[in-house]
C-alpha positions, 0 to 999 in steps of 0.5 A, spaced: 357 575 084 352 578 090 355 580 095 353 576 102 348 580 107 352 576 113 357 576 117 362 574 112 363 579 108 368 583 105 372 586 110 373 594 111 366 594 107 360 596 113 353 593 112 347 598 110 344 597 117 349 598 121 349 604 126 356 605 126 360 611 125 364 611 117 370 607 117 370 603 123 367 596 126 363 596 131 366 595 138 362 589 140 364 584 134 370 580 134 373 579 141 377 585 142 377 592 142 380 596 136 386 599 139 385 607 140 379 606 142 374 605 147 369 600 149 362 603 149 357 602 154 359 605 160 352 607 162 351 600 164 344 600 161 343 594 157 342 594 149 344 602 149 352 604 147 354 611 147 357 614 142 365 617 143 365 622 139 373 625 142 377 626 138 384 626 141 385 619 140 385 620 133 390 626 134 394 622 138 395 616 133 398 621 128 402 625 132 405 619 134 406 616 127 410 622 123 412 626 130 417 629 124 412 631 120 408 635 125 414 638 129 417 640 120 410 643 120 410 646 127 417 650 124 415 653 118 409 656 121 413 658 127 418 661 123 413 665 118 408 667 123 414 670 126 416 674 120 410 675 118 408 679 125 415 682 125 415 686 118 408 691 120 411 692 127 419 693 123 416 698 117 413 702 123 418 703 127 423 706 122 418 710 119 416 713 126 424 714 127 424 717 121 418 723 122 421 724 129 429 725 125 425 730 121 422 733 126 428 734 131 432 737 125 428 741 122 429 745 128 425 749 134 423 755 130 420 752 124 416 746 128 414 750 134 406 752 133 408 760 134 401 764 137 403 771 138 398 776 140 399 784 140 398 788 146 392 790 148 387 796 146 390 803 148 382 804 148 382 800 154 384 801 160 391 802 162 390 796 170 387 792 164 393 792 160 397 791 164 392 785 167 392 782 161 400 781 160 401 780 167 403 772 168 397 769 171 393 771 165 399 770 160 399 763 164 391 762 163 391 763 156 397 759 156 393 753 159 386 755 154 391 755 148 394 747 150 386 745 150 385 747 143 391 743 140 388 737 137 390 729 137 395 726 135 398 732 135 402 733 142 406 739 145 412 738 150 410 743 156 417 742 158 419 745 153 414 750 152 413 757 153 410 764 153 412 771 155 412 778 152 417 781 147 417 787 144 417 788 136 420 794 134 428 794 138 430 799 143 437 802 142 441 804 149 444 810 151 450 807 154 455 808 151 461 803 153 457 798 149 460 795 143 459 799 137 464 797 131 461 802 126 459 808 130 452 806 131 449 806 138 448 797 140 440 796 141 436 791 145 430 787 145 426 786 152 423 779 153 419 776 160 418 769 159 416 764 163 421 759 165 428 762 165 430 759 172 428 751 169 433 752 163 439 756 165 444 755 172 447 761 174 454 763 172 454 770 176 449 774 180 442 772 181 437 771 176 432 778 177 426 779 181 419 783 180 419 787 187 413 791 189 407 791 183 411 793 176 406 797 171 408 801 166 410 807 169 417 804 173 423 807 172 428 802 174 427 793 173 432 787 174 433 783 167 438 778 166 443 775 161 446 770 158 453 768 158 454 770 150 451 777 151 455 778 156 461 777 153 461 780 145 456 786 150 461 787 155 455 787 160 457 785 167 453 784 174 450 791 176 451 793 169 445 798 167 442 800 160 437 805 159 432 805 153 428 809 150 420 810 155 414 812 151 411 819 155 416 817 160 423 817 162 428 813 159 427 806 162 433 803 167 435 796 166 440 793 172 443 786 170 443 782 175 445 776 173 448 772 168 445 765 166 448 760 162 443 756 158 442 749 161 440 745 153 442 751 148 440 746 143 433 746 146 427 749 144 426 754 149 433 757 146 432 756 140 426 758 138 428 765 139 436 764 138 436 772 139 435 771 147 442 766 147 446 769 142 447 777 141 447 779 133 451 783 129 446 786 125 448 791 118 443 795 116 442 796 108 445 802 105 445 806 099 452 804 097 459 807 101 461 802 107 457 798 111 454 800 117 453 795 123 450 794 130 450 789 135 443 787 139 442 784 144 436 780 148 434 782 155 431 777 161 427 781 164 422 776 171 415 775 168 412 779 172 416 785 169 412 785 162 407 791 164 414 795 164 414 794 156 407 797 155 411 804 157 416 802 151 416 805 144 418 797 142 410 795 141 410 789 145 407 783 143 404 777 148 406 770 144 405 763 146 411 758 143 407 751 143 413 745 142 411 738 138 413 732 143 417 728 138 416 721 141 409 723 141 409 722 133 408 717 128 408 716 121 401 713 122 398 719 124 401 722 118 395 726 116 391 727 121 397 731 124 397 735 118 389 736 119 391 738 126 396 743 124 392 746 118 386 747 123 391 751 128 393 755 122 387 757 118 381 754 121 377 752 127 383 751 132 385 758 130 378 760 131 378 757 138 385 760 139 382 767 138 377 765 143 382 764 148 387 770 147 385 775 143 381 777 136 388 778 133 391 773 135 396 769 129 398 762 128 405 760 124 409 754 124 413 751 119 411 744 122 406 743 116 411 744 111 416 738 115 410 734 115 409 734 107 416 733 106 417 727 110 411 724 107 414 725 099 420 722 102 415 716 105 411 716 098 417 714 094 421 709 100 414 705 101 412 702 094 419 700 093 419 695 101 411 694 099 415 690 093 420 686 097 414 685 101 410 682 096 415 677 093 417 675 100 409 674 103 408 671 095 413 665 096 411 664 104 404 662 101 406 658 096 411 655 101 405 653 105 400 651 100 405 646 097 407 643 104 399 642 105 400 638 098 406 634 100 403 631 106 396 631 102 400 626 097 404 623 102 398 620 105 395 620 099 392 611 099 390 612 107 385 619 106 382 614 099 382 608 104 378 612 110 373 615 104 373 607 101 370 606 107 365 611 108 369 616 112 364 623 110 368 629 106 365 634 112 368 629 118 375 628 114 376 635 114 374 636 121 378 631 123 384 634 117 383 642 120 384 639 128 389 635 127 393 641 124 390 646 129 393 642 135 401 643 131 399 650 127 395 654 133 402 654 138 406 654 133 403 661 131 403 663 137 411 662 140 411 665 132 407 671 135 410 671 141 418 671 138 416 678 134 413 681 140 420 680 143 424 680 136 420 688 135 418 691 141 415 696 138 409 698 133 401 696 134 400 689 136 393 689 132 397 688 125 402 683 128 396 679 131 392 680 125 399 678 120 400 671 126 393 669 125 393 669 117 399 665 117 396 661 121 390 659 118 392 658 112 396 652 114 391 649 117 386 650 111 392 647 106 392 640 107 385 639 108 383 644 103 387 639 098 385 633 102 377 635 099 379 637 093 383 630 090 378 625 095 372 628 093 371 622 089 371 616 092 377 612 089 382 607 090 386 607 084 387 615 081 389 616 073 397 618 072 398 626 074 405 626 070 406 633 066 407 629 060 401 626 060 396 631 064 392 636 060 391 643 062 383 644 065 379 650 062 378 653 069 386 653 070 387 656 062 382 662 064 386 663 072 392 664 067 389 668 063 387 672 068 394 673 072 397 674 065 391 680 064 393 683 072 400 683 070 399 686 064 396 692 067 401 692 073 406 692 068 404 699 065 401 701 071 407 701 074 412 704 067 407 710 066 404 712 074 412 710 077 412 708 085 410 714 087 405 716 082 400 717 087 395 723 089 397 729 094 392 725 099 397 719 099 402 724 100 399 726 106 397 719 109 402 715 105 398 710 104 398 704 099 392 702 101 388 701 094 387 696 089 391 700 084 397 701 089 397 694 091 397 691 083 403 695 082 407 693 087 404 686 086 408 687 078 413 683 080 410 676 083 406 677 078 411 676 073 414 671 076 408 668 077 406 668 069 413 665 067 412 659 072 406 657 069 408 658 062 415 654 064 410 649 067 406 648 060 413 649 056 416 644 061 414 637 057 416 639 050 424 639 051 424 632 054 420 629 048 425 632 043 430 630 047 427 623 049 428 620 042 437 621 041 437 619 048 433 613 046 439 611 041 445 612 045 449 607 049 446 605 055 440 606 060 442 612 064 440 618 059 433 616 057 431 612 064 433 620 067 428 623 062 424 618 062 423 620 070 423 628 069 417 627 064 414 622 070 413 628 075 407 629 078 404 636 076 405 638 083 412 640 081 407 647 079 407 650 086 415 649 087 417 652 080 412 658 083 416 658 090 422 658 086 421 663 080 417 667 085 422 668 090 429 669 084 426 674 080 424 677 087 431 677 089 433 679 082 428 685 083 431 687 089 438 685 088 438 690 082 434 696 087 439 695 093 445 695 088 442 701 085 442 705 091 449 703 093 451 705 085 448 712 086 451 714 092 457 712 089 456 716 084 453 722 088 459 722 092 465 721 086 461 727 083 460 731 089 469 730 090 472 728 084 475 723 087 477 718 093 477 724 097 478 732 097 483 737 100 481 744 099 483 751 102 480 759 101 488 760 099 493 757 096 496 750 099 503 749 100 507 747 095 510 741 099 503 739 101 501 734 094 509 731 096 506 730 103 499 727 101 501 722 097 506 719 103 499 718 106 497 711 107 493 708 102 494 714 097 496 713 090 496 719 086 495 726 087 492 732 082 493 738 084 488 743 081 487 752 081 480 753 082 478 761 081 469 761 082 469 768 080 472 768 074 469 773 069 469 773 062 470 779 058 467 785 061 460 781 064 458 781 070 457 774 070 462 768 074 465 761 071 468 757 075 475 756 073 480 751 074 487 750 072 489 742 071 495 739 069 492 736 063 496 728 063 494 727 070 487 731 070 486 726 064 488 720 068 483 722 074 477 723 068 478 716 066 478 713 073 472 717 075 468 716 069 466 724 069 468 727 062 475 722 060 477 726 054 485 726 051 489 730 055 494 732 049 488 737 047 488 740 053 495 742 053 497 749 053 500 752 046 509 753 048 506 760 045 501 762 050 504 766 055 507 763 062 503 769 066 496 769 063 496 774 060 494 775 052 500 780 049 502 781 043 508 778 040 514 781 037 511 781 030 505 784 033 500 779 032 496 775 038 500 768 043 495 763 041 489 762 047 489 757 052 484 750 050 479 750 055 474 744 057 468 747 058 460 745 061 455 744 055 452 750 058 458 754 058 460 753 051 452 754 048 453 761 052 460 762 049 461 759 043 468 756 039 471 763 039 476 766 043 474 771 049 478 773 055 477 772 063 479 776 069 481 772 074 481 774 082 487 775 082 487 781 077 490 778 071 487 776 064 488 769 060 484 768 053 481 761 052 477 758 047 473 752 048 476 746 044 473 740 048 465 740 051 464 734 056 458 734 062 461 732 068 469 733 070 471 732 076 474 739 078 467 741 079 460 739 079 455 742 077 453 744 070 458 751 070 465 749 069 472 752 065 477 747 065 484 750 062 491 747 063 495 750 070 502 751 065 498 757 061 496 761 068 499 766 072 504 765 077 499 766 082 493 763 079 497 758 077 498 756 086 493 749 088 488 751 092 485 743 092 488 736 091 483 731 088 486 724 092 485 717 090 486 711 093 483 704 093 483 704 101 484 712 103 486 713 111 482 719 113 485 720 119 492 719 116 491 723 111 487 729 115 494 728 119 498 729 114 494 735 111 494 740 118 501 738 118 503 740 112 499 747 112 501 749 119 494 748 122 497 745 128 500 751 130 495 756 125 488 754 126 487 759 120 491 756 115 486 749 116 484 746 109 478 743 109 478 734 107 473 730 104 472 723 104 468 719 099 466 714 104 463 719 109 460 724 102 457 717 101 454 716 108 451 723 108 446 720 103 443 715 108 440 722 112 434 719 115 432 712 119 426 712 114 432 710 109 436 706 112 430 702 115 427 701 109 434 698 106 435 693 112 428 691 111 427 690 104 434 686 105 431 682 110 424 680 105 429 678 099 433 673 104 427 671 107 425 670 100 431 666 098 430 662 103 423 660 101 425 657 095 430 654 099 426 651 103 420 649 097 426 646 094 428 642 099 420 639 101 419 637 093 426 633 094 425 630 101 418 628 098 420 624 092 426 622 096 423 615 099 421 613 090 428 614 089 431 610 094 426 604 092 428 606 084 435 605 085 434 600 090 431 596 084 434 598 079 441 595 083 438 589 083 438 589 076 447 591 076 445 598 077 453 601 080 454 606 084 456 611 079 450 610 074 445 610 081 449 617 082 448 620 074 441 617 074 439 621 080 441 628 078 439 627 070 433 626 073 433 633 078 438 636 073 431 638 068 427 641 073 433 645 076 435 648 070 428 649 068 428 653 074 435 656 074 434 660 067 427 661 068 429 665 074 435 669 069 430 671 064 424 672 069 429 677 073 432 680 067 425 681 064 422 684 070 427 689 071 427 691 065 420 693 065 419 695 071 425 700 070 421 706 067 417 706 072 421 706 079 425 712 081 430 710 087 432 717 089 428 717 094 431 711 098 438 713 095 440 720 094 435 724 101 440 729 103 440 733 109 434 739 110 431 736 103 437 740 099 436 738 091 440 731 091 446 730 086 444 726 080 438 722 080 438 714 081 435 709 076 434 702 077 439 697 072 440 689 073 444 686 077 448 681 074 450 678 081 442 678 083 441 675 077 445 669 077 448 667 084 441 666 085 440 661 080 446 658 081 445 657 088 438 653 086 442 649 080 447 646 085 442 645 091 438 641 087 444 636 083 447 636 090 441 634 094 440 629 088 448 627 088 448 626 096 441 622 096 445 617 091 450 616 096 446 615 102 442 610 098 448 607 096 451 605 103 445 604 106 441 596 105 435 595 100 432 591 104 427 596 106 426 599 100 424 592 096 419 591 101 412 590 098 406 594 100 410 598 105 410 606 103 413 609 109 
């Protein structure tokens, strides 16, 4: 039948010459407007009707259809965008703590830039000599050398400082100064800058110059601290003399005693010799050692030509301080560019320019740095993982909320193009209409990350914000031009079981498949932190390979949700058949439904097997971390906590420990570090146990449980130690010994004597070989029953306590008053606790920042999959009402209603559930060869070798609390849905032609 050309035909159709825009009727046909829309015309010339081409009216229309829709939208980006700004800003703000802790521990004399210069020429004159360490060329030089240190390597002034000291020490005549072993006491001069800033005054006055020193003065004022003066027993007024060179002896007056204002700051520590007296011991060729005291005058800057008349070889330094607030991580390499520049290159050429041609440079800094940067190199890769699986599920998150609105609206796009709406003006109209929620919402998202992180560079933060935010506003318009590039009404069904994977979406697979593969073995053979000295150096993980690596765990969870999806249908055919045969209608309808899911169900089971096997990942990285500080610390203790002394302990004090709250056994150990096997003069650490409980505390610990009747001591062996013959003349039976296998290879099965301490002698023979054992750690250790020993080395010198909730406090208490240390501050005993040996291990911000940070990702991860979890069941939710609505018209009851709906969501929840076990576990176990927890775990204070390594292992928590979470959530939304429905009427459910 043709198709009538007039105004008769078909509606929503528009006739081929009509100049009006696609989709819309003109304004003049009919009697009435179109609501929404004005009538054109406005320029009042007759036969002409200007187009409107706003926009707004459309926008206004929708926000005010699905207000729920918009402002669910215009959270989730808030929320992402917030998160996604505030991660760079976090990241950054622990590593630069980090770097700055490292700095100020490592302390001003190895980080200070230390420039020092000798004295000038003799081949000079002697007025330019002394000019040239006179205070206003010292200072000069000073301000040349600042211009010289390179960005971003910033120096403190404050705590900056220059002056002129003399190498060689100068002994003093007087002899009322201290000399404990006849030796005269010496003493260094130094005039530096500053020492009215950094010290008050606690007697006298600080020194003065007086009329023009030079090198030939005979007398000068010098001050000096209050530590000086109380081990040197100088007093105000006191005068030191010290050897002149061509001249008289010099003649110091102290006038002053200053007390340092900061002793931690740099100006004192950098030179501790100018704050604290030292006693020195020379070495000597045998007989007693000899000591001196020396000590450190403080002599006004402007008394340092005086020291160019001295034997002491005077020297001009500059003691250049970093500025710690000044650093950041990011400028990482840069810094140690600078630092190397100032050493041996053209900053030390400059240098030279602005001082002397024999001028120096030296610094420890260099070395902090590169420490710093190995422990940044093995903490980074493990949060870049943690990073990736939470931006991963964040995307999918997005895309899949573009996809359900995409379908919810699914017959209103097909009829706008039915009606000729153009691909480019509906997508036009598609990115508009999201930007109007995505845009604000992006930035209230950056805003709060601003507020949420005050710290950091803002660019990466913007940068992080405004991706997020584009990304939603592609997603729906993205997947509105993909399914409605045809025109079409009516599509085909796009149920799992029926819709065959493309080409293009095999070879994408295949390509995932390829890159985890190769992130896989890339991450088992070069590790987390398998990268160059330059990455080092800049602790970067910028390059592509660094990137797949830490993408090795999404991409795992990414194949197996693609490869879970292509399996999905198999289990629902094979169980379709029996469910058929069964009584009743529930089990095979409830299959029948889960095989009915819409292929859209890929992009939830990606969120949620992304986001478990990423909180799998790093479950297992945080609880190995906390395993291997437990560990180091029972290996560093031996227990809950440790009592030890230099002496022996009272023997009421193990009595006394276990009354302690929180205590529940005591075992008191004999530990001799020097016993010396045979006539050799190498020592074993030796220690005497009583064998039932030392077994007991063993097999608590885990360190080297082992039978305790094999340790016990033979009734023959003699009860003082010493191996004597017998009354028929032959030898007592040794003492077994439980030793380390590095001391039974070096001493073997047969008996050999020790020299204890004390003098005696005992004969062991090794009879049990064991790793570790509480007693001791390290990899040297003797292990004999206390029964066999002497009297006196049998005396406890260490309790090793455990206890499920050891009081410290009680039990410190309980220590010193049992020793007597209330009274006698040298009978004190040291005591450990495991939880504050734990504590150690967390040394720097760098680590307990990456934790919190890391913990933070995986449960913005988890909550990601909550989330997809919820949109794919919210999505679905109208159907299922309408489903059991008809099906109640049909006698379905409330109960069947209930069981049909969780069958249905129970398929793909467990789907998703042992999918999320296996891909977890999997994961784990792949990655483990490669991953290296040390770093972030077992850091100890001043870069000391840490005790043990930390390895990664799977977490049974990790693993299936997370499933479980996922499995309940879903049956429970499904139970609640059924519920709901049940009370509510079926109405507006049966109502037909109405989707909303």
């Amino acid at each position: 039948m043709g198709r009538d050309s007039g105004s008769g035909g078909r509606p929503g159709v528009r006739r081929s010459g009509s100049d009006e825009r696609p989709g819309f009727r003109r304004s003049g046909s009919g009697t009435g407007r179109r609501p929404g829309f004005r009538r054109s015309g406005s320029d009042k010339r007759p036969g002409f009707r200007r187009r409107d081409h706003s926009v707004a009216p459309w926008i206004r229309t929708r926000l005010r259809t699905a207000p729920g829709a918009a402002v669910a939208l215009a959270l989730l980006v808030m929320a992402t965008a917030c998160l996604a700004a505030a991660f760079p800003r976090a990241v950054e703000r622990y590593e630069d703590a980090g770097l700055r802790r490292a700095v100020v521990d490592a302390t001003a004399p190895r980080t200070s830039l230390q420039v020092s210069a000798p004295q000038p020429g003799t081949y000079i004159p002697q007025s330019e000599r002394e000019s040239a360490v006179s205070p206003a060329s010292m200072r000069k030089a000073y301000e040349r050398v600042l211009n010289v240190v390179e960005r971003p390597l910033a120096v403190d002034p404050a705590q900056s400082m220059y002056g002129v000291r003399n190498v060689n020490n100068l002994e003093a005549a007087e002899t009322w100064l201290p000399m404990p072993s006849g030796l005269p006491a010496q003493m260094s001069l130094a005039a530096q800058s500053g020492l009215a800033e950094h010290s008050r005054m606690s007697a006298g006055r600080l020194p003065r110059a007086g009329d023009t020193v030079t090198a030939a003065t005979r007398e000068v004022e010098a001050a000096v601290t209050t530590e000086t003066a109380k081990r040197l027993n100088i007093k105000v007024g006191s005068v030191i003399h010290v050897p002149g060179m061509q001249r008289d002896p010099l003649a110091v007056r102290i006038t002053g005693i200053v007390a340092p204002r900061d002793p931690e700051s740099a100006y004192w520590t950098t030179q501790p010799l100018l704050r604290t007296p030292s006693l020195i011991r020379p070495p000597t060729q045998g007989g007693e050692p000899e000591t001196y005291w020396l000590g450190a005058l403080l002599l006004p800057p402007d008394a340092a030509p005086v020291l160019l008349g001295t034997p002491g070889e005077p020297a001009r330094y500059w003691l250049l301080t970093p500025d710690p607030a000044a650093l950041t991580a990011h400028d990482l390499s840069r810094l140690g560019s600078a630092v190397a520049s100032l050493e041996s290159g053209p900053g030390l050429v400059k240098v030279r320019d602005s001082t002397d041609a024999d001028t120096g440079v030296s610094t420890d800094l260099d070395e902090v740095l590169a420490s710093y940067a190995q422990l940044r190199s093995g903490v980074r890769p493990l949060v870049s993982v943690a990073a990736f699986g939470t931006g991963a599920v964040a995307v999918v998150v997005l895309l899949m909320a573009g996809r359900l609105t995409a379908d919810r609206r699914r017959t209103e796009l097909a009829l706008l193009r039915a009606r000729g709406a153009s691909l480019r003006g509906l997508t036009r109209r598609l990115v508009t209409e999201t930007a109007v929620v995505a845009l604000p919402a992006g930035a209230l998202g950056l805003a709060g990350a601003l507020l949420l992180v005050p710290y950091g560079r803002a660019p990466y933060a913007v940068g992080a914000a405004l991706a997020v935010t584009l990304l939603a506003c592609a997603a729906l318009p993205l997947r509105a031009l993909a399914a409605h590039r045809v025109v079409g009404v009516h599509g085909a069904r796009e149920d799992l079981a029926s819709v065959r994977p493309s080409r293009r979406r095999t070879i994408a697979e295949l390509t995932l498949l390829v890159l985890a593969s190769a992130a896989v073995l890339a991450l088992r053979s070069r590790g987390t932190s398998g990268t160059s000295d330059e990455a080092l150096g800049s602790g970067d993980l910028g390059s592509s390979g660094d990137q797949l690596v830490a993408m090795a765990p999404v991409l795992i969870g990414v194949i197996a949700a693609l490869v879970l999806v292509r399996l999905y249908p198999l289990p629902l055919r094979w169980l379709a058949r029996p469910a058929g045969r069964m009584r009743g209608a529930i089990g095979h309808l409830s299959l029948a439904r889960a095989g009915r899911t819409s292929v859209s169900t890929v992009l939830p089971l990606l969120a949620l097997l992304t986001a478990l096997t990423t909180a799998a990942f790093g479950g297992s990285v945080l609880a190995g971390v906390a395993d291997a500080r437990d560990r180091a610390a029972v290996l560093n203790l031996g227990a809950d906590a440790r009592v030890e002394a230099e002496s022996a302990l009272p023997a009421t004090l193990p009595e006394r420990v276990r009354s302690a709250p929180g205590v529940q056994e005591v075992t008191p150990l004999s530990i001799a570090y020097e016993a010396k096997p045979g006539a050799g003069v190498e020592s074993v650490p030796l220690a005497g146990v009583d064998p039932e409980g030392y077994a007991r505390l063993a097999d608590r610990t885990g360190l080297g449980a082992f039978p305790a009747g094999e340790l016990k001591a033979s009734p023959a062996a003699p009860a003082d130690g010493a191996s004597k013959p017998g009354a028929d003349g032959s030898a007592k039976a040794p003492l077994p010994a439980l030793a380390s296998s590095a001391v039974a290879d070096r001493y073997g099965t047969h008996p050999f004597s020790l020299r204890l301490s004390d003098g005696s002698d005992v004969t062991v023979r090794i009879t049990l070989v064991r790793d570790l054992t509480p007693a001791l750690p390290g990899t040297d250790f003797l292990i004999v029953d206390r029964a066999g020993l002497g009297t006196v080395a049998a005396r406890p010198t260490t309790l090793l306590v455990t206890g499920d909730q050891v009081n410290g406090g009680a039990l410190r208490k309980a220590v010193a008053a049992g020793t007597g240390a209330d009274t006698d501050p040298t009978a004190r005993a040291d005591v450990r606790l495991r939880s504050e040996e734990r504590a150690r291990y967390v040394d720097s911000p760098l680590q307990s920042g990456a934790e919190r940070v890391y913990a933070a990702a995986v449960a913005a991860g988890s909550g990601y999959a909550v989330l997809a979890l919820l949109l794919a069941l919210v999505r679905a939710a109208p159907e299922r009402a309408a489903l059991l609505a008809r099906l109640r018209t049909m006698g379905l009851t409330r109960s069947q209603g209930r069981r049909l709906l969780v069958l249905e969501a129970l398929p793909q929840a467990l789907l998703a559930a042992a999918g999320g076990i296996l891909t977890g576990w999997a994961a784990v176990r792949l990655l483990a060869p490669g991953i290296d927890l040390t770093s972030i775990a077992l850091a100890t204070p001043g870069g000391a070798p840490p005790t043990g390594t930390a390895a990664l292992h799977t977490d049974p928590a990790s693993l299936f609390l997370p499933a479980l979470t996922v499995l309940l959530l879903a049956t429970g939304i499904a139970a609640g849905q059924a519920w709901w429905t049940g009370r509510r009427g079926s109405v507006r459910e049966l109502r037909a032609g109405d989707s909303r």
